[in-house]
Structures are given as C-alpha cells and as structure tokens.
N, C-alpha and C positions, 0 to 999 in steps of 0.2 A: 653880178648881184652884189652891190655895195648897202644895200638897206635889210636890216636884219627880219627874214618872214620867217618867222618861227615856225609855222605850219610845214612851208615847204622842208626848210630844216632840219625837220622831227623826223620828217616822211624819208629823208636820205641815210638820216641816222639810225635810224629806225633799219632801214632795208640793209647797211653796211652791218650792220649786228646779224641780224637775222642771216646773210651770205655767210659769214665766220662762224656762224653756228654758236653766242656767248649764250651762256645766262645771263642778261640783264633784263629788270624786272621794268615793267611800266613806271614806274615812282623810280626809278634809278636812271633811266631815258631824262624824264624831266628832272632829272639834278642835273644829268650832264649838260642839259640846254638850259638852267639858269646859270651852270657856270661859266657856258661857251657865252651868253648875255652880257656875263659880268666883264669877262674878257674882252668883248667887244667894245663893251660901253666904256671902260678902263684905258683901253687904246691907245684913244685919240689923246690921253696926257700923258700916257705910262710909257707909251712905249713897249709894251711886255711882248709883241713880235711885230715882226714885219709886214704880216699878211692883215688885209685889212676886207678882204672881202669874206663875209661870213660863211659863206660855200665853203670856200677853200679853209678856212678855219674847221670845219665838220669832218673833212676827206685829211686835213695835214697833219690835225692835233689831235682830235677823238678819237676818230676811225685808225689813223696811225698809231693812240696811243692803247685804245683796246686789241688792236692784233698783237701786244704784247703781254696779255693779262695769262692767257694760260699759263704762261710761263713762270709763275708767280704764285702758282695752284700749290705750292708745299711753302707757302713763304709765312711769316707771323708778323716779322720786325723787318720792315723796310726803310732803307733811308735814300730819299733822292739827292743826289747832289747837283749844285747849279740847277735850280730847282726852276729859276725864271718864271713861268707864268701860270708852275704847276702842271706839267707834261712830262714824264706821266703820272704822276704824285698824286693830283687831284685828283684825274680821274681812276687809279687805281680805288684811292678812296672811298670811291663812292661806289665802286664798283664790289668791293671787299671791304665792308661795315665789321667784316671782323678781325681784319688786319692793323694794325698800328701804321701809320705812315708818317715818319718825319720828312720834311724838306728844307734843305739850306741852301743857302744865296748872299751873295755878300754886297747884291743890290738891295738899299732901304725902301724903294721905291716896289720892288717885285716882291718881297717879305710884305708888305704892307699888303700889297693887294692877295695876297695866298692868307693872310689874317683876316680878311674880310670875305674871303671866298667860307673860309671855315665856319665863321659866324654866321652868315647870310645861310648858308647851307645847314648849318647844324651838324657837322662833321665833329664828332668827339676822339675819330681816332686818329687827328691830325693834328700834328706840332711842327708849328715853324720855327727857325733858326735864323737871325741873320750873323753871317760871319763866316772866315774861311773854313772850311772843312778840316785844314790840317789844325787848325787850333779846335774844335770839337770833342769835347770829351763827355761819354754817357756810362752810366752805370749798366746799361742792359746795352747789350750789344748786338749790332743787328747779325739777321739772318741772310739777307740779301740788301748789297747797295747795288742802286740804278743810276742810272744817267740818260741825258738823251741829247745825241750831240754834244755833251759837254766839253772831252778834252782828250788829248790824245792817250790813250790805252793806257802808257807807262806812266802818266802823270796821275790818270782818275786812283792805278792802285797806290803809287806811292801817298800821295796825298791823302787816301781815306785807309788805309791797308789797318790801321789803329783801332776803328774801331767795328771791323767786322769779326765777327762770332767764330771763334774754332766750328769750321765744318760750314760753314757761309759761304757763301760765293756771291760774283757781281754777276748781273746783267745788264752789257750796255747795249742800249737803242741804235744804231747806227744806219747811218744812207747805206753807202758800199764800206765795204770789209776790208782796207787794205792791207796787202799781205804785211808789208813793210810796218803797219803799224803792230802790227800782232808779234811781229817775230822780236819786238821793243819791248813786249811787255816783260818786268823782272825774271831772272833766273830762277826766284824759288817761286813763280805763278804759273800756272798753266790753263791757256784758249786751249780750253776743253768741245767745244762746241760752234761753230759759226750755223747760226738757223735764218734760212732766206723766209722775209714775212711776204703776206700776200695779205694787201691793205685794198679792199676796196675803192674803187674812184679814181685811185693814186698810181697813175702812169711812172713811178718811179722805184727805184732798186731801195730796201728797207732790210735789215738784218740784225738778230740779235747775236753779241757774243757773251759766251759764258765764260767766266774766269774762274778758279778755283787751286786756293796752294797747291802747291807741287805735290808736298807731303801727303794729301787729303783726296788724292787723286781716286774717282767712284766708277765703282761699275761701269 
C-alpha cells in the first residue's frame, strides 16, 4: 500500500488503540492521521524516515509510538531528543494536550517540518529546538527526557543529563535492550526498569528503559 487511504488507515489505527486499551479520543485519532499525512506528504523531499508505505508508517511510528504513552502517565515537562520527524513527540502531544512537549534536532530540515506540524495542528504545548542537545539550556527543567532510537544509552545521558529535573528521569524507546549498552550507562545513573512493549501489527522486539540518578533511586 504505497497511496495514502485514509479510511483504511483510520480503521488500523483505530483498532491498534482500541487492543492497548489508550484513551484517545475521536478528534485526537484524526490529529494523528493529519499528522501521519503530513509526514507522508513531507517524505518524498524531507527525507524525515525511510519507510514510505503509509501502513507501515501507522504500525512503526503511531502505534509504536502510542504503546509508549502510559508510561508518561505522571510526566508534565517532556523533552524529545533527536526529535526527527516527531516520534514520539508529536504524538505524545496530541495525545496529552496537557503536557508541555519540546523536541530538538540538529536537522533544519526535520525542525521545519515539526514547526509546521505544530501550526497545521494547533498544538500549543509544543516547542521546537534546532540544535545540539548538549548546548540546550532552559529555565524549567524537564521531568522526563525521551528518545527513540536516538543514540547509545551513555551518550543520550551524557549529553542531555543538564537539563533534567532533580527526580526526573529518561525514557528511552528502544528495538532490543542490549545488555552491554545498559551496563555503559554512567556510574552515578541507574536502568531502573527495562519494559518489553507489545505494539500491535509490529512482528518486532520494542522496549522501554527507565533511567534514573543513582542517588534518586524510587520505590
């Protein structure tokens, strides 16, 4: 299915929610599939991912990125890093209207199109960034930074470790868990959690891990 049918679409995305059991409302369905549109329609110049069949866009980056939202259930201030095309940024967004969500990227090209995804949508509690991460500095500091796929374990905390919140912690999106990445991660961090997801459609291994200072180590 390389031509985008919305109808069919809606009906996968639709049933992928409904299996996970989310609250997403009707009007929050159709933000996700103008922004899965926008993304499609962006593509073919942007580059913003690989996958070019709309299916597979529904099952790799929606439905992959929604089996990460509960997890995001105590979050206020989130910041995506390597934000790329808005996975899961965007659709956290839309998903939690009453979350803050910034994303950075140090493509001008993928910043652009996450500026027009926010317009187009009307997403007020999304702020883009372009620019590296480790030069990033905010007055409000987040609660939870994400990633998805970004970059190996020891790099995401060095490189963002500044400006996460006393009592914050990250959650990254990842395929497989490798041991050898986790056991990288700083001496004062601690993988608190590896959570295996179960992503409708998506015949593949999906996991989050929790990161959280050593010192702040919770129940």
């Amino acid at each position: 299915m390389k031509h985008f049918d919305r109808n069919t679409l809606t009906q996968v995305l639709k049933e992928g929610i409904a299996e996970m059991r989310l609250d997403v409302s009707p009007a929050q369905q159709d933000q996700l599939m103008d922004y899965l549109g926008l993304m499609f329609k962006w593509n073919s110049v942007y580059n913003l991912t690989s996958l070019r069949d709309p299916m597979q866009m529904v099952t790799h980056h929606l439905l992959d990125s929604l089996a990460a939202v509960p997890a995001f259930a105590q979050a206020h201030n989130v910041l995506d890093v390597g934000a790329g095309g808005g996975l899961p940024g965007i659709v956290l967004a839309i998903v939690r209207p009453d979350m803050k969500v910034s994303m950075i990227d140090t493509v001008h090209k993928k910043t652009a199109f996450l500026t027009q995804v926010k317009a187009e949508l009307g997403l007020a509690n999304v702020t883009v960034y372009t620019m590296k991460v480790q030069e990033l500095e905010v007055s409000d500091k987040f609660d939870v930074i994400t990633s998805r796929a970004f970059a190996d374990l020891s790099d995401f905390v060095n490189w963002s470790s500044h400006l996460l919140a006393d009592g914050g912690r990250y959650i990254a999106l990842k395929g497989v868990a490798p041991e050898e990445e986790r056991q990288r991660v700083p001496a004062s961090w601690n993988v608190t959690k590896v959570e295996p997801l179960q992503v409708p459609r998506l015949g593949a291994e999906r996991h989050l891990v929790f990161i959280e200072r050593a010192s702040e180590k919770r129940d």
